[in-house]
KEDOGU-903464 format. One line per field, with one value per atom (N, C-alpha, C, CB): atom name; chain; x, y, z; residue in three letters. Coordinates in pm, 1 decimal. Each point is the difference from the previous one (the first is absolute). Glycine has a CB too. Layout:
// KEDOGU-903464
atom: (CA ...) .
kette: (A ...) .
px: (X ...) .
py: (Y ...) .
pz: (Z ...) .
rest: (ALA ...) .
END
This chain:
// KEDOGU-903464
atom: (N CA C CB N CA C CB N CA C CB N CA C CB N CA C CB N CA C CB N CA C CB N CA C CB N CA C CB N CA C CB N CA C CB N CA C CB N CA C CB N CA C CB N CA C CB N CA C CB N CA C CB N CA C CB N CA C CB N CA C CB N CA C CB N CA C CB N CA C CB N CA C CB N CA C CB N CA C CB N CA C CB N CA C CB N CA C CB N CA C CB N CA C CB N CA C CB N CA C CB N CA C CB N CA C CB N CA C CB N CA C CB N CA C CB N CA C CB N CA C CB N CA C CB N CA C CB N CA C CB N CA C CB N CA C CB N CA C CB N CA C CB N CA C CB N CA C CB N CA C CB N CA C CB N CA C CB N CA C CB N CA C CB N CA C CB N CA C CB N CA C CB N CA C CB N CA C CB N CA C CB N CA C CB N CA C CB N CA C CB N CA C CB N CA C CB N CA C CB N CA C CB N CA C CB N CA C CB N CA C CB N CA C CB N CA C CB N CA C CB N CA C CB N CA C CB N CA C CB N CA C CB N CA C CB N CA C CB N CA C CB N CA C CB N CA C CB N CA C CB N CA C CB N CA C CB N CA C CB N CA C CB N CA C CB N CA C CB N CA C CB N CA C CB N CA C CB N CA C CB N CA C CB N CA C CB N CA C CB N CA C CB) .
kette: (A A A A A A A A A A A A A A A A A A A A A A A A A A A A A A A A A A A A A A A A A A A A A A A A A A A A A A A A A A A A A A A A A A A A A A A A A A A A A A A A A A A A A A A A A A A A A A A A A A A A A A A A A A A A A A A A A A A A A A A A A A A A A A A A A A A A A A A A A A A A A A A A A A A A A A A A A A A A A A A A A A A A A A A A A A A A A A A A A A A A A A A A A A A A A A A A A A A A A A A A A A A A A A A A A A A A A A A A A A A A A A A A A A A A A A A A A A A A A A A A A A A A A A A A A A A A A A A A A A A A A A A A A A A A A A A A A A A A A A A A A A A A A A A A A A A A A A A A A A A A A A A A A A A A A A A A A A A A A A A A A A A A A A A A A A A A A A A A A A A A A A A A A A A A A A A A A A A A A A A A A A A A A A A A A A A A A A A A A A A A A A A A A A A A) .
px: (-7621.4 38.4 -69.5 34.2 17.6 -46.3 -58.4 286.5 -343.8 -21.8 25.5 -173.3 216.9 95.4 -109.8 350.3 -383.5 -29.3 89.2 -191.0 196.1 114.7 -62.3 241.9 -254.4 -89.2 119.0 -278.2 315.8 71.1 -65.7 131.1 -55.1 -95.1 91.9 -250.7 232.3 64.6 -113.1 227.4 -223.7 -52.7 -66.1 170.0 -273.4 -2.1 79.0 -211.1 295.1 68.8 -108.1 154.9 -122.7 -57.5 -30.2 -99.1 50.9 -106.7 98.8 -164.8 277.1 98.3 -58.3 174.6 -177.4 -15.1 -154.4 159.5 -264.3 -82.8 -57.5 33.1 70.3 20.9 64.7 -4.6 118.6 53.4 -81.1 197.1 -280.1 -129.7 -80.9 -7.1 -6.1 -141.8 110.9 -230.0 312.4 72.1 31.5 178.0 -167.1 64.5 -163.5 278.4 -418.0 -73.3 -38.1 -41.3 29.4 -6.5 83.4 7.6 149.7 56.9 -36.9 116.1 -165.3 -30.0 -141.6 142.4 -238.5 -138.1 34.2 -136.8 191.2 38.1 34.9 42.2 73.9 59.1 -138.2 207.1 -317.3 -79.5 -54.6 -52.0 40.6 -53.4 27.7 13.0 -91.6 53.2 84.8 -271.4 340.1 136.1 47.4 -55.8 61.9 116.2 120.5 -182.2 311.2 121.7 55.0 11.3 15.8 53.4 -32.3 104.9 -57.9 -43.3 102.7 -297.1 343.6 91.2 -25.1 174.0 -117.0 -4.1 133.3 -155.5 135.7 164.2 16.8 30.7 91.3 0.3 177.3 -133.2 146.6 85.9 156.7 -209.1 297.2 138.1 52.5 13.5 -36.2 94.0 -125.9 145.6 -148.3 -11.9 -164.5 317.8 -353.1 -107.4 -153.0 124.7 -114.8 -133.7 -101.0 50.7 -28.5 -113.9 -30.2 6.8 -113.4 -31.5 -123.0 65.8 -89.0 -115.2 9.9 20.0 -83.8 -45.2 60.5 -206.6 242.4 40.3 -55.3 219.4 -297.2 -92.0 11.4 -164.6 179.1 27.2 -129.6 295.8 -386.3 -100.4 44.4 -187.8 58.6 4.5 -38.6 -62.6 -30.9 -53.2 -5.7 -105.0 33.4 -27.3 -133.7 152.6 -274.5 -79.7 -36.0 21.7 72.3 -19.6 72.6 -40.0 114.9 44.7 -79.0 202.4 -306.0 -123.5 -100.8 52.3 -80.9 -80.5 49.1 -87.0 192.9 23.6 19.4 99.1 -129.8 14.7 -121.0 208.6 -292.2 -127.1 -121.5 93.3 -12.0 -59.4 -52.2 149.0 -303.9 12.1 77.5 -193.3 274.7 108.5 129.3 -81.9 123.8 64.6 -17.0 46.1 -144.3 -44.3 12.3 -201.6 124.6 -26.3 141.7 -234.7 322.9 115.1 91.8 -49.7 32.2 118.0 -94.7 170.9 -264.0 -78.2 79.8 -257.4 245.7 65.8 140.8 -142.8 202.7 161.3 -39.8 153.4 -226.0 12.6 -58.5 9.9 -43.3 13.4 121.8 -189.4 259.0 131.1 124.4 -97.8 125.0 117.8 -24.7 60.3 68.7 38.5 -94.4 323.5 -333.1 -30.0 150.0 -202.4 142.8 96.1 79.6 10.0 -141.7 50.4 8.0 -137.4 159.4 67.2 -112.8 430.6 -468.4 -93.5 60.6 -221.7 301.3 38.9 -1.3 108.3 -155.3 17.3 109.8 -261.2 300.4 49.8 -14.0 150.9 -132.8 51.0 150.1 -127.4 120.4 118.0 42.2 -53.4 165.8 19.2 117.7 -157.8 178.8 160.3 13.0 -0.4 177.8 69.5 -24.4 129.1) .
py: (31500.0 94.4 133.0 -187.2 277.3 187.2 52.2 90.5 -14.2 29.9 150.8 -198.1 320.7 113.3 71.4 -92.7 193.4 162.2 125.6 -61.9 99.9 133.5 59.6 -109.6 245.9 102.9 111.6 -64.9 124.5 73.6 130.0 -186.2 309.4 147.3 119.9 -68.7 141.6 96.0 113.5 -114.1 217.0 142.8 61.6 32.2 24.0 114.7 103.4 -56.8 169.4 128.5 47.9 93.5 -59.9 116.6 -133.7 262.5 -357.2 -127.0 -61.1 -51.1 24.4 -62.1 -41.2 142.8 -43.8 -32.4 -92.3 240.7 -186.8 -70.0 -156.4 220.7 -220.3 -160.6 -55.2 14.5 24.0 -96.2 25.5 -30.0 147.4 -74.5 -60.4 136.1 -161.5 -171.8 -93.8 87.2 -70.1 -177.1 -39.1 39.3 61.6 -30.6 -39.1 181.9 -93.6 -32.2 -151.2 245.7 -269.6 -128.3 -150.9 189.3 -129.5 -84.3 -34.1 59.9 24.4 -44.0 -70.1 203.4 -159.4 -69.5 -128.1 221.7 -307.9 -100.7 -86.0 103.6 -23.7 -100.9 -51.2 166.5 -121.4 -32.8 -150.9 277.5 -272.9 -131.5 -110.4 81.4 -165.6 -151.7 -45.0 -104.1 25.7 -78.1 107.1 -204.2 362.4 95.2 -35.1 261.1 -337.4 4.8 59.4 -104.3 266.7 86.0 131.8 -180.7 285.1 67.9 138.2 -106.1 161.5 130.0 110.6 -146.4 252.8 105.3 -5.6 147.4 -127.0 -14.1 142.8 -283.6 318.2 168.0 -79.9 345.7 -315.6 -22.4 48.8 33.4 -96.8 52.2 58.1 -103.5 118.5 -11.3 169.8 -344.1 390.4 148.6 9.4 44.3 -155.7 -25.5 88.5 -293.7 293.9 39.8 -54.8 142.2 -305.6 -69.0 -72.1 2.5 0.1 -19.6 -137.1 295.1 -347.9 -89.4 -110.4 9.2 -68.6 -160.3 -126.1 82.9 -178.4 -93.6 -85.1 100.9 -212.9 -89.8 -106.1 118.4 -209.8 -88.0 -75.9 47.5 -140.5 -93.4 -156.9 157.3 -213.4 -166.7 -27.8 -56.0 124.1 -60.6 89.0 -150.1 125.3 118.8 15.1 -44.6 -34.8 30.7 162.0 -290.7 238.5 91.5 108.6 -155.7 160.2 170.7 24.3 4.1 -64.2 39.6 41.8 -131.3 83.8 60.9 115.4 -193.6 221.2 133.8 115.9 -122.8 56.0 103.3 54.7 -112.3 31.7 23.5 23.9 -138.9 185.4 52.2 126.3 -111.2 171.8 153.9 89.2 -21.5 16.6 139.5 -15.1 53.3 -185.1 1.3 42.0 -138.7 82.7 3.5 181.8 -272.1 367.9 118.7 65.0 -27.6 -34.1 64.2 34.9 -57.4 -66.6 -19.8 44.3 -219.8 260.3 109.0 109.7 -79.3 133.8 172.7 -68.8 167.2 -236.7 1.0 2.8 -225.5 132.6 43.6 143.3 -245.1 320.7 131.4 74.2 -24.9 -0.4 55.4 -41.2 44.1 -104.0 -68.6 -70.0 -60.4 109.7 21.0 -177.4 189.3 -190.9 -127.0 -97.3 142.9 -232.4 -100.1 -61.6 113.1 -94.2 -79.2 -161.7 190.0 -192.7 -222.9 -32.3 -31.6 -119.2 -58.5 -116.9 129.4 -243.6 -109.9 -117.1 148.4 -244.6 -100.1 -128.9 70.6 -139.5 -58.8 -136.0 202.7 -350.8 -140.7 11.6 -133.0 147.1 -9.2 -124.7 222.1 -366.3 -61.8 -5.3 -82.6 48.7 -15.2 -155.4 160.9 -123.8 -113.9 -108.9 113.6) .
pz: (23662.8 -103.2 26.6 -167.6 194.9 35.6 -194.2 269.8 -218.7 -134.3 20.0 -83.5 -36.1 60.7 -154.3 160.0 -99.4 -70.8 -15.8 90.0 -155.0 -36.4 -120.1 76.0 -7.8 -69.1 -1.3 92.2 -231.4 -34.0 -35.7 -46.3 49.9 -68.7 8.1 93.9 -164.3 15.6 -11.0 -80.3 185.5 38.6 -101.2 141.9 -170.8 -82.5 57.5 -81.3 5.0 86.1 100.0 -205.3 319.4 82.1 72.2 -130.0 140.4 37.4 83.0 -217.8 202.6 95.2 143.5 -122.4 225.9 129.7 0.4 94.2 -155.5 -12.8 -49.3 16.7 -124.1 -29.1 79.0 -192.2 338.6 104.7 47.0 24.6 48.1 112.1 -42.9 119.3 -226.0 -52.7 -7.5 -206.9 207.3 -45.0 169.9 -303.4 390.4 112.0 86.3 -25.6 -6.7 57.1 -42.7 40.7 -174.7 -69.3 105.5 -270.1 277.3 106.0 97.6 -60.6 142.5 146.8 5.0 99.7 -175.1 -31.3 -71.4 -24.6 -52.8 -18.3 110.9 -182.8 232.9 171.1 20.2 165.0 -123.0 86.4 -77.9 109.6 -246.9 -49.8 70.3 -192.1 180.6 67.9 -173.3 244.5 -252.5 -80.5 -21.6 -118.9 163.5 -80.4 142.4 -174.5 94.4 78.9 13.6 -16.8 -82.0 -16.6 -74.8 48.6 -22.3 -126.9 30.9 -44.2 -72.5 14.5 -97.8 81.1 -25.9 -99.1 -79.8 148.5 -291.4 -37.9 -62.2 -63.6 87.1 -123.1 -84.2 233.5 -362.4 -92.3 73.7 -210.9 240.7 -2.3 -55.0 52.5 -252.7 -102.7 -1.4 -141.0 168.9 -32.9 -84.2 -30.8 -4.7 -115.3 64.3 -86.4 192.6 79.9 15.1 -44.0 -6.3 54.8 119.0 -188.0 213.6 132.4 0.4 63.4 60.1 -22.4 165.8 -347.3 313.0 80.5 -30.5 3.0 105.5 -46.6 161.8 -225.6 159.7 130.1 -27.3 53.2 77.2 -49.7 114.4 -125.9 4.9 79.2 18.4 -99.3 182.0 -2.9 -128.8 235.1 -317.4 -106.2 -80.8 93.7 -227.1 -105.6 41.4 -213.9 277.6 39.5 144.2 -130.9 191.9 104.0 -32.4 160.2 -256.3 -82.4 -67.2 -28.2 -60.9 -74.0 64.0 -133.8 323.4 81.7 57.8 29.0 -6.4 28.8 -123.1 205.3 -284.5 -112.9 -82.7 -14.2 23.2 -41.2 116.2 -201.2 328.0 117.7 -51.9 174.7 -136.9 -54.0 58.7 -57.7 156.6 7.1 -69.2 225.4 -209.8 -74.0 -179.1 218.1 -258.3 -148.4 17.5 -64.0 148.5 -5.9 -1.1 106.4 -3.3 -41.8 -93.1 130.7 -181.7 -111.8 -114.3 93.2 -119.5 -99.8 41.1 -19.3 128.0 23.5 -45.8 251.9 -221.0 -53.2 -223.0 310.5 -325.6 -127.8 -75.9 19.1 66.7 -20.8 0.6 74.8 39.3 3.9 -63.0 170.9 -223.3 -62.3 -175.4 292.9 -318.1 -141.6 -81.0 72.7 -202.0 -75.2 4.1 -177.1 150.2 -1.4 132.9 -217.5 325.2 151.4 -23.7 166.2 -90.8 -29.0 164.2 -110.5 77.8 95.4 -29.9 15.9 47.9 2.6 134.1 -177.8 98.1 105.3 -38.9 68.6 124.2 -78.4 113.8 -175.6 135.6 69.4 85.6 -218.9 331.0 82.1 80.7 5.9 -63.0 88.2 42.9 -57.7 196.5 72.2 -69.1 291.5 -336.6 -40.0 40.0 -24.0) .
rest: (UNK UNK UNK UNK UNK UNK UNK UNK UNK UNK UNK UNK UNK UNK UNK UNK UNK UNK UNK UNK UNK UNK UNK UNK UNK UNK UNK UNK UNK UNK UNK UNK UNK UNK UNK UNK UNK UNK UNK UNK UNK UNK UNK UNK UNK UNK UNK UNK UNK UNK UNK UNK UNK UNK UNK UNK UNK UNK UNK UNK UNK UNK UNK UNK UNK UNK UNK UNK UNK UNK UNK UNK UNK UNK UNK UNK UNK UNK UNK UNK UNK UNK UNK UNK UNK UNK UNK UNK UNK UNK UNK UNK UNK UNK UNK UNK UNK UNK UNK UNK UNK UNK UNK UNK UNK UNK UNK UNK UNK UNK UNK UNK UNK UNK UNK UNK UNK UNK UNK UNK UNK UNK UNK UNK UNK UNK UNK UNK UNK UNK UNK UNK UNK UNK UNK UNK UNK UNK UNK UNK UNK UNK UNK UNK UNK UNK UNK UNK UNK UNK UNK UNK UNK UNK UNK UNK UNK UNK UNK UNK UNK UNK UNK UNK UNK UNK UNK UNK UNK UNK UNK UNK UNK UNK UNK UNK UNK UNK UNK UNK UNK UNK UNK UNK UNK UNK UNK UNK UNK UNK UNK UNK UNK UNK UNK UNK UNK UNK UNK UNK UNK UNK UNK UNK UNK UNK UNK UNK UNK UNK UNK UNK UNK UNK UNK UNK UNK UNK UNK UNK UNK UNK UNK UNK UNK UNK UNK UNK UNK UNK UNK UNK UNK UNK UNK UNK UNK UNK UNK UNK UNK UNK UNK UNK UNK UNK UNK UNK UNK UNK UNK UNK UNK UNK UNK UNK UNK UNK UNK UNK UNK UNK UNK UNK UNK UNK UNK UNK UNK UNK UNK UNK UNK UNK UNK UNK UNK UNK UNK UNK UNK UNK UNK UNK UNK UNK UNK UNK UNK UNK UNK UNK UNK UNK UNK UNK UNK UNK UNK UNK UNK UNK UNK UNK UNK UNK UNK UNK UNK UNK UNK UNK UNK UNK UNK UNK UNK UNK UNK UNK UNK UNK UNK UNK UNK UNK UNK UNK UNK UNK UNK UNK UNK UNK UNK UNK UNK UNK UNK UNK UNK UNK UNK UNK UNK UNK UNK UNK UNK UNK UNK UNK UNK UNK UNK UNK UNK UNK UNK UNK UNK UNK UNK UNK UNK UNK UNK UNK UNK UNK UNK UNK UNK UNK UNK UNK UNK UNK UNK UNK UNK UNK UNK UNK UNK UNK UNK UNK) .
END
């Protein structure tokens, strides 16, 4: 069973480009975890402007170690500087049929 993260947000104005280079630096520093199987940058289709992460681990453990890594932890402080209230942080149980 994968266990999957998806971090939602939308920009403060002006902040845009800056909230994709932390979510995108965020991406590639994850890859490196041992159980991260995946991980992407997502931006909204439907015009909404939200943007974010979506990773997918072996465990909820080894997404809790890359997340409470200090660069990671340091990063995603500067993202909650930049982007509006009311961002979404979700996890979730993923099994194939």
């Amino acid at each position: 069973m994968a266990y999957i993260r998806v971090s939602l947000m939308r920009a403060a104005p002006g902040h845009e480009g800056e909230v994709e280079r932390l979510n995108r630096e965020l991406v590639a520093y994850y890859r490196r975890f041992p159980g991260c199987l995946g991980t992407y940058y997502v931006r909204s289709a439907d015009g909404s402007g939200e943007v974010g992460r979506v990773s997918i681990w072996e465990s909820d453990d080894a997404a809790d170690r890359a997340a409470n890594d200090d660069h990671s932890m340091a990063v995603r402080s500067q993202l909650h500087l930049l982007i509006q209230p009311g961002h979404q942080d979700r996890s979730f149980q993923a099994e194939a049929p």
